[in-house]
N, C-alpha and C positions, 0 to 999 in steps of 0.2 A: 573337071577339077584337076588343077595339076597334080602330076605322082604324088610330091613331096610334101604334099598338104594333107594336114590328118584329117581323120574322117571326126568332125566335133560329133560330140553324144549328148542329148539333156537326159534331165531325168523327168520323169512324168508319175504323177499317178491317179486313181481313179476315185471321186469320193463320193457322196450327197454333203452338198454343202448346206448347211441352216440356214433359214429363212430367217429376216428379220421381223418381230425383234427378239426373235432366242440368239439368232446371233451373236447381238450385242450383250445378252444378259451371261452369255456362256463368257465372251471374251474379257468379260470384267473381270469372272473369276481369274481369266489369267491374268487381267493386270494388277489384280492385287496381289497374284503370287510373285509378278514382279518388286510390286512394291517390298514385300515385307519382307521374300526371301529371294530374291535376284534372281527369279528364274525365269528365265526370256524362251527357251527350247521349243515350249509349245508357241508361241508369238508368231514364228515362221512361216504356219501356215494359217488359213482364217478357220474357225471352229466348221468339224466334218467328222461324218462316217465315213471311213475306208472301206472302199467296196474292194482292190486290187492294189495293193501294198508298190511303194516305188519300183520304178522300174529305168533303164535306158533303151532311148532310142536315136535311131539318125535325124541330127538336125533338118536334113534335107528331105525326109522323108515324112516330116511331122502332118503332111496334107494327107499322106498315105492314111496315118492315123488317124485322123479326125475322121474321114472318108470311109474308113471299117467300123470305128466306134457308132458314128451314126444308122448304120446297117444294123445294128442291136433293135433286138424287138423287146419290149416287156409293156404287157397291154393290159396291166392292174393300177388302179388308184388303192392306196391304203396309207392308213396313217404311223404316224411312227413317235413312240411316246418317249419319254428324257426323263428319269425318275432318280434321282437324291444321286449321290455320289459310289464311289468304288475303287479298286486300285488292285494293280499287277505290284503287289508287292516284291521287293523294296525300291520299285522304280517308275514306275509310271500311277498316278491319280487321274482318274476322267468321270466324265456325267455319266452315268450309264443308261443304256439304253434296253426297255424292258422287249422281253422275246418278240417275237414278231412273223409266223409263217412265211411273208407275202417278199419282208427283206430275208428271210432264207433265201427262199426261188429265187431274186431277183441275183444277190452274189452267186448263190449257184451257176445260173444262166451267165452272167455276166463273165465266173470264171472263165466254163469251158467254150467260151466266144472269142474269151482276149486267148484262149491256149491252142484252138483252134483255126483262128483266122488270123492271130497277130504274134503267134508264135511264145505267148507271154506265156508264163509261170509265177503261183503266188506260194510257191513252196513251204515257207515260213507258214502261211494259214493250212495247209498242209497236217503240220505236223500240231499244230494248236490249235486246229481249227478255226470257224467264226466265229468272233465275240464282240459283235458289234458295240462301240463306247465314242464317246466325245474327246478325247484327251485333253485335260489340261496341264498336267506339269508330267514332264518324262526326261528326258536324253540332259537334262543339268540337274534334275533330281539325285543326288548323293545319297548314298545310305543313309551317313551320315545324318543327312535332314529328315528321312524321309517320315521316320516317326513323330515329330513335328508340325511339320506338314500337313501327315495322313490325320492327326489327332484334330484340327481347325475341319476338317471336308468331314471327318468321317461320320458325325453324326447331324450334318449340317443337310437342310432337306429342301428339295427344287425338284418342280413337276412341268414339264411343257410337252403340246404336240404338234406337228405338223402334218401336214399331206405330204407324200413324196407324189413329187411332178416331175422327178427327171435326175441324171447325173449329172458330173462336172470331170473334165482333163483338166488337172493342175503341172504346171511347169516349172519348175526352176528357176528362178532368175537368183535376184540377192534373199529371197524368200518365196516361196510357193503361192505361183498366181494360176485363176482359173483362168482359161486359153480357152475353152468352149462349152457350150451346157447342152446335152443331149434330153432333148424331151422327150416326156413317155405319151408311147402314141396315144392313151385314153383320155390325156389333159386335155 
């Protein structure tokens, strides 16, 4: 690379993406929140638990990544249930996602993997720990709306479950696309 050319960075990060069809039935929510209240924020990226909150890395070294990520071991099948609604008041609304041991270990392990082999930090879950959720409206949610909003989700009730078979790297682009899905060795 010559000197004078920067080094480019994406950003990446690490989720369980939903299975269709909760996929779909979760993205609707957000399209109606488009609809009724212009809120496109969550749109970005496609309905997921964040296991490892955004991050940056070298464009040129994104093979590096995918090549330690798939080194990860987690050698449990378990399910993972989506139960009525919730919110980080006064800004974020999401599915919520009821406890779960199996996705503790699995973030757990996951953290001190990407902190240990990949040099990552999820600092923010740090200090607020894990609270696994779906989000559907956040980062264009206003105070302003937000009691509005929360008032349509908050006593409105949806139950779904899936297996977890594996994670997902999501990348950057004009919105957050998966780039690779790491299966778990039990599938």
């Amino acid at each position: 690379m010559p000197e004078n050319q920067p080094v480019l960075n994406n950003k990446y990060f690490i989720a369980i993406l939903l299975p269709e069809p909760i996929l779909g039935q979760v993205e609707s929510y957000k399209q109606e929140l488009l609809k009724q209240f212009n809120l496109r924020g969550a749109l970005r990226s496609p309905a997921h638990i964040t296991l490892h909150r955004p991050f940056e890395w070298k464009q040129e070294k994104e093979n590096v990544l995918i090549e330690t990520l798939q080194k990860f071991s987690f050698n449990f099948k378990f399910e993972i249930e989506l139960h009525n609604f919730n919110c980080f008041a006064p800004r974020v609304i999401y599915v919520d996602v009821l406890k779960n041991e199996k996705l503790e270990e699995l973030h757990t392990n996951l953290k001190y993997f990407a902190q240990n082999n990949l040099n990552l930090l999820n600092e923010v879950e740090d200090m607020r720990g894990f609270h696994p959720h779906v989000t559907i409206a956040f980062r264009d949610l206003r105070k302003n709306k937000f009691e509005k909003v929360w008032t349509q989700f908050k006593e409105k009730k949806y139950e779904a479950k899936f297996e977890f078979t594996g994670f997902s790297l999501l990348k950057l682009n004009s919105k957050w696309e998966e780039i690779n899905f790491f299966r778990c060795n039990s599938v």
